[in-house]
TIVO-53515 format. One record per residue (C-alpha): x, y, z; residue in one letter. Coordinates in steps of 0.25 Angstrom, whole numbers. Example, Ala and Ser with C-alpha at 12.3 -4.5 7.8 and 13.67 -1.06 7.14 Angstrom:
[[49; -18; 31]; "a"] [[55; -4; 29]; "s"] 
END
This chain:
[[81; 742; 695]; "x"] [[74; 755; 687]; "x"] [[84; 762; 679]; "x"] [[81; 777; 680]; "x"] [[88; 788; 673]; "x"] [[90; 801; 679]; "x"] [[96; 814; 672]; "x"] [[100; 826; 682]; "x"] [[103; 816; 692]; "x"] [[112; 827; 699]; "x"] [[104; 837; 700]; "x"] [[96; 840; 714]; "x"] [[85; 829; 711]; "x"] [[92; 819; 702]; "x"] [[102; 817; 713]; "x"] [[92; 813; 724]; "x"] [[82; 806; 714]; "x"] [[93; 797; 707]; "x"] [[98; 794; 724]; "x"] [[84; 790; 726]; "x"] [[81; 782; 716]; "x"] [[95; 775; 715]; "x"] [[90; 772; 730]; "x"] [[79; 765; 727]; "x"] [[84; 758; 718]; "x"] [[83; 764; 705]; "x"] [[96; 763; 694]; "x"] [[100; 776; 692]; "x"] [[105; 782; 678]; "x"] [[111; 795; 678]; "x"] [[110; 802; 664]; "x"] [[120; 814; 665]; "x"] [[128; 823; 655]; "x"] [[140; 821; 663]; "x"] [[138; 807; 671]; "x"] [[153; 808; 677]; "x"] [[149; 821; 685]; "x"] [[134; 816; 689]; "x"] [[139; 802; 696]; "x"] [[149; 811; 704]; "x"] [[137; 819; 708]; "x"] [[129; 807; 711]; "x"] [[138; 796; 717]; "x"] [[130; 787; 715]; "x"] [[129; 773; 708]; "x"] [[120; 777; 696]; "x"] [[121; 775; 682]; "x"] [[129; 787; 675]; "x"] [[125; 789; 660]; "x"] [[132; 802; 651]; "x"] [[118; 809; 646]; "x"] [[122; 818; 635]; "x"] [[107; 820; 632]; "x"] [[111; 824; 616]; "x"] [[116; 811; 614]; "x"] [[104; 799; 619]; "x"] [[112; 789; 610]; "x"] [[119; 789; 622]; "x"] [[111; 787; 634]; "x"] [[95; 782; 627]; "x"] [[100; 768; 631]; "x"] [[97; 770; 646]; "x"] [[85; 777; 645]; "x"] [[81; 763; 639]; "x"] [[86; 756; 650]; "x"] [[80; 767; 660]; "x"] [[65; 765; 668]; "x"] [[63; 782; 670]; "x"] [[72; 793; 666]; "x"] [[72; 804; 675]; "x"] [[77; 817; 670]; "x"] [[81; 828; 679]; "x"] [[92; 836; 671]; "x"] [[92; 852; 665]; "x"] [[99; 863; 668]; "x"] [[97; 869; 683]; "x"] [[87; 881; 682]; "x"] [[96; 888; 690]; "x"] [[111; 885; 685]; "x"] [[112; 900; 679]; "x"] [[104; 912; 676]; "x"] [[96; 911; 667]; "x"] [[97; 916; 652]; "x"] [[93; 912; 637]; "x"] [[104; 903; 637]; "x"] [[102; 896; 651]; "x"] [[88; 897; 649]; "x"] [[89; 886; 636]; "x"] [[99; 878; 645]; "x"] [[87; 875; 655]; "x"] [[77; 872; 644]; "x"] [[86; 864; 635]; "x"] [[93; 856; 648]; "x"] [[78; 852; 650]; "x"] [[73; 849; 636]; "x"] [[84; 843; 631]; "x"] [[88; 831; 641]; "x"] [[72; 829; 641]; "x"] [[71; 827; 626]; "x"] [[83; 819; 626]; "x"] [[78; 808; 636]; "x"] [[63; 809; 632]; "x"] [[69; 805; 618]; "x"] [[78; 796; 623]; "x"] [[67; 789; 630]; "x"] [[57; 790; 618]; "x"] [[69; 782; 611]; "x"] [[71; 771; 621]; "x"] [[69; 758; 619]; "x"] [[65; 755; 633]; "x"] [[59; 768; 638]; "x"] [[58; 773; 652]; "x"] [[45; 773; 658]; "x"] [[46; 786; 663]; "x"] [[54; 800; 661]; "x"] [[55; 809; 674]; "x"] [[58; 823; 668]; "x"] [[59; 835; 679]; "x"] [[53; 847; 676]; "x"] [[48; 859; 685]; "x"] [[35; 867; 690]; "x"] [[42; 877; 684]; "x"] [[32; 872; 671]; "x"] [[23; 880; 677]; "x"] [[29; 895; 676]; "x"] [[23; 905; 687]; "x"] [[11; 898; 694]; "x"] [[8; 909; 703]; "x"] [[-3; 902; 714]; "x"] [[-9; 892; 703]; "x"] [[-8; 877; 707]; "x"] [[0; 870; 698]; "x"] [[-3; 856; 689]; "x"] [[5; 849; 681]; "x"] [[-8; 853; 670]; "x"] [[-4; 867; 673]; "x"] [[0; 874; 661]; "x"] [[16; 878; 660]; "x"] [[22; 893; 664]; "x"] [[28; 902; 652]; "x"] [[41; 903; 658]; "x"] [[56; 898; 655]; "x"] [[54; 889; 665]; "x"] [[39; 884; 661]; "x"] [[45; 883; 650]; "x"] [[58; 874; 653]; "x"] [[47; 864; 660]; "x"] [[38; 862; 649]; "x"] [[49; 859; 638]; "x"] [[56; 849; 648]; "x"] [[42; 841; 651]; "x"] [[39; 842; 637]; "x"] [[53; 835; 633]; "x"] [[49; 824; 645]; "x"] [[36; 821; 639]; "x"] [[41; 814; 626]; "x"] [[42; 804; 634]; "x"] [[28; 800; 634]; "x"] [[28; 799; 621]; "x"] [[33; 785; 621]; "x"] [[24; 782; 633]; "x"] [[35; 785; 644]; "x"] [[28; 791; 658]; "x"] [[35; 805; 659]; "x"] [[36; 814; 671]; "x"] [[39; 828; 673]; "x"] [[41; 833; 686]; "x"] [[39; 848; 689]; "x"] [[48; 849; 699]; "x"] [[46; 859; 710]; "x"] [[57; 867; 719]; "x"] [[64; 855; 724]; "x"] [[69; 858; 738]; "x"] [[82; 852; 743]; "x"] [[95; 859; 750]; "x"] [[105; 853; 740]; "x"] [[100; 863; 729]; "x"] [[89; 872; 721]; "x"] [[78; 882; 729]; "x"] [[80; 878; 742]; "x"] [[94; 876; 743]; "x"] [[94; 890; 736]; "x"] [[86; 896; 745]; "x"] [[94; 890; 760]; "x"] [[105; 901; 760]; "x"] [[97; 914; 761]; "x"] [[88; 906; 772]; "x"] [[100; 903; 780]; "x"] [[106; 917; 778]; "x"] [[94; 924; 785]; "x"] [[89; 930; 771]; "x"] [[80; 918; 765]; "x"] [[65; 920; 760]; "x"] [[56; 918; 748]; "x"] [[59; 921; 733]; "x"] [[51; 931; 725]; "x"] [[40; 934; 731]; "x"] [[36; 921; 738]; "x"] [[23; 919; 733]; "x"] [[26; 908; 723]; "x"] [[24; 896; 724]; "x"] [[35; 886; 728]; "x"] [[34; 870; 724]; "x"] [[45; 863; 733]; "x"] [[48; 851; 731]; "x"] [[58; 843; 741]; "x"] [[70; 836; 735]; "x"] [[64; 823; 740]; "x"] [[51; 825; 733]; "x"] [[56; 828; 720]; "x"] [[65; 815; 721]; "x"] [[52; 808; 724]; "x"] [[44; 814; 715]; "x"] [[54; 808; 703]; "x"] [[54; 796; 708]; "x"] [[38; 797; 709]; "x"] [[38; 800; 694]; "x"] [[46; 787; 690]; "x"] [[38; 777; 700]; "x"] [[24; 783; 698]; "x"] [[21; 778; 684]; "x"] [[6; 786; 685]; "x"] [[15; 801; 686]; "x"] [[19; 806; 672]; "x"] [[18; 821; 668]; "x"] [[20; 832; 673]; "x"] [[21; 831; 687]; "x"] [[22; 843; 698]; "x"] [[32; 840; 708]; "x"] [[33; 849; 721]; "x"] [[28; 848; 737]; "x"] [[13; 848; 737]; "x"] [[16; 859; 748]; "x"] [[20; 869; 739]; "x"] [[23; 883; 743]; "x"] [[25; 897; 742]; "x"] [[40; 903; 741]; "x"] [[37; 912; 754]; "x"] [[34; 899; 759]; "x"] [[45; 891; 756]; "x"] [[54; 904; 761]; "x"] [[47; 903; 775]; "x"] [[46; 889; 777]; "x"] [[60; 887; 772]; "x"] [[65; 899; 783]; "x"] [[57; 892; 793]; "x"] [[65; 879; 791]; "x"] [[78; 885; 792]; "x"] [[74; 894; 802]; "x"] [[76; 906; 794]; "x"] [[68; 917; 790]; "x"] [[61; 919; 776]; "x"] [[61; 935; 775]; "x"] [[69; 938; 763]; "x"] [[63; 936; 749]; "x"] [[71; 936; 738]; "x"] [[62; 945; 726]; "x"] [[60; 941; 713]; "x"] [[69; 951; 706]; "x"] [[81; 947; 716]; "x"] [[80; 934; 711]; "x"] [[78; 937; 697]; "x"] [[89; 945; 700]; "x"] [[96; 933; 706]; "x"] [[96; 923; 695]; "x"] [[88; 929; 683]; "x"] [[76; 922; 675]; "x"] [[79; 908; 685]; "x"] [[72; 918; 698]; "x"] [[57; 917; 690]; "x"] [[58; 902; 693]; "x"] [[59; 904; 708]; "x"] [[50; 916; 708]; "x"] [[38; 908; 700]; "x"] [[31; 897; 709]; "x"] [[22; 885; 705]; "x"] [[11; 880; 714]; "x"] [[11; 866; 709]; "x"] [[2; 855; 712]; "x"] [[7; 841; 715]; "x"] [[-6; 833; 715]; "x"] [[-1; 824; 701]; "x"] [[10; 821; 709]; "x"] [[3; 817; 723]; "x"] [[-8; 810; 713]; "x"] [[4; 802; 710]; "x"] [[6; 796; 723]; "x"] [[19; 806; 727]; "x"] [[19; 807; 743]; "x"] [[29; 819; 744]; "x"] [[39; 818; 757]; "x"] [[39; 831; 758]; "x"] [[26; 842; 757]; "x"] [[29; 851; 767]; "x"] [[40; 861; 765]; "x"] [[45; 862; 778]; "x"] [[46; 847; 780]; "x"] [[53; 848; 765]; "x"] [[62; 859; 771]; "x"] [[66; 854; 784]; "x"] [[69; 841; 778]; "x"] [[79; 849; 767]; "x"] [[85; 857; 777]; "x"] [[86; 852; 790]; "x"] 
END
């Protein structure tokens, strides 16, 4: 039985990834600041271990006794408005769990062979229409910013030959939380549409996917890097508006404007307004067979 550990195990993805796993057999080994509170969230027969990630004298051991580490914990992007003050939040949450464990691997006596670290396609600022690579270069904003710091931390890793993989995660679509879930009530209300001006790019991703695409990363030993992860069917945002509407047979006439949402939740509205058009051929290379490509399928199967 592979022993995987997983941080942010109770957030959207780490709870359906850890289910999936611990499904097919995997031994499960929850790393979490307050483990009390996160086996209440799970319910589930895992192993619970207090993660204060200052302190490693206290946790290095099973990272020794672990097969792969995945590590899905930081701050939600969303959880305030942003400021100077949340702003370090965000990018020290990231870098500072991700040096903690890189180290801690680094200092194992039986190291992992690989670390799963999330990260976003944020990386890559404002792509406007450009296709996107995992060579492409990184964007100059916040966010661009938070990206290249946290897959930096990640790749220590290698350093003591152990395979590392980013994920730049795109939109992930599920009803239980993030865009979508976000975006249902305007639709169901009469007054849904596309955010900004519709033109940007939008990588989805379904929930599915993403879980499939971690579990991917730890059973392909050829996939390490960077790694784009969205539907090869990316789309616009009018798009997504409209095929969303058509699912829930509702209209898609009501756009929201850039200021409004700027308005709406500060700085945080530049990240729903910039779009990626990010290419997935590295991971299809892979061997990945997506479950969902089409995002009506994707949507129908979310929603009805």
């Amino acid at each position: 039985m592979k022993k995987i550990i997983i941080t942010g195990a109770t957030g959207l993805i780490g709870k359906k990834l850890s289910d999936e796993l611990h499904k097919s057999g995997y031994h499960i080994i929850v790393f979490s600041r307050d483990s009390r509170r996160a086996k209440d969230i799970l319910k589930k027969d895992y192993e619970y271990i207090e993660w204060d990630y200052g302190k490693p004298e206290n946790w290095i051991e099973k990272i020794s006794d672990s097969d792969a580490v995945i590590h899905l914990a930081g701050i939600n992007l969303f959880a305030k408005r942003w400021n100077d003050h949340f702003k370090k939040e965000i990018i020290t949450s990231r870098r500072d769990t991700t040096r903690s464990l890189a180290d801690a691997i680094k200092n194992s006596s039986n190291k992992p062979k690989v670390f799963v670290s999330a990260s976003g396609v944020g990386y890559y600022g404002d792509g406007g229409d450009k296709i996107l690579t995992e060579d492409s270069p990184a964007g100059n904003d916040f966010l661009a910013e938070v990206c290249k710091v946290w897959e930096s931390e990640a790749a220590e890793v290698e350093n003591v030959g152990v395979r590392r993989v980013s994920i730049r995660t795109g939109i992930v679509l599920s009803p239980e939380d993030g865009a979508l879930k976000r975006m249902l009530l305007p639709f169901k209300l009469f007054i849904g549409g596309p955010l900004g001006n519709g033109k940007q790019w939008f990588p989805w991703i379904h929930i599915d996917d993403i879980v499939g695409v971690y579990r991917h990363a730890i059973e392909n030993e050829k996939l390490s890097g960077a790694v784009n992860a969205a539907a090869p069917n990316i789309c616009t945002m009018n798009e997504f508006a409209k095929t969303l509407g058509k699912v829930l047979n509702r209209p898609s006439l009501f756009p929201v404007p850039g200021f409004a949402l700027k308005l709406a939740i500060g700085e945080a509205g530049d990240v729903v307004l910039m779009g990626q058009r990010v290419s997935v051929n590295k991971l299809l290379s892979s061997g990945y067979k997506f479950k969902f490509e089409n995002l009506e399928e994707a949507l129908n199967d979310l929603l009805m």
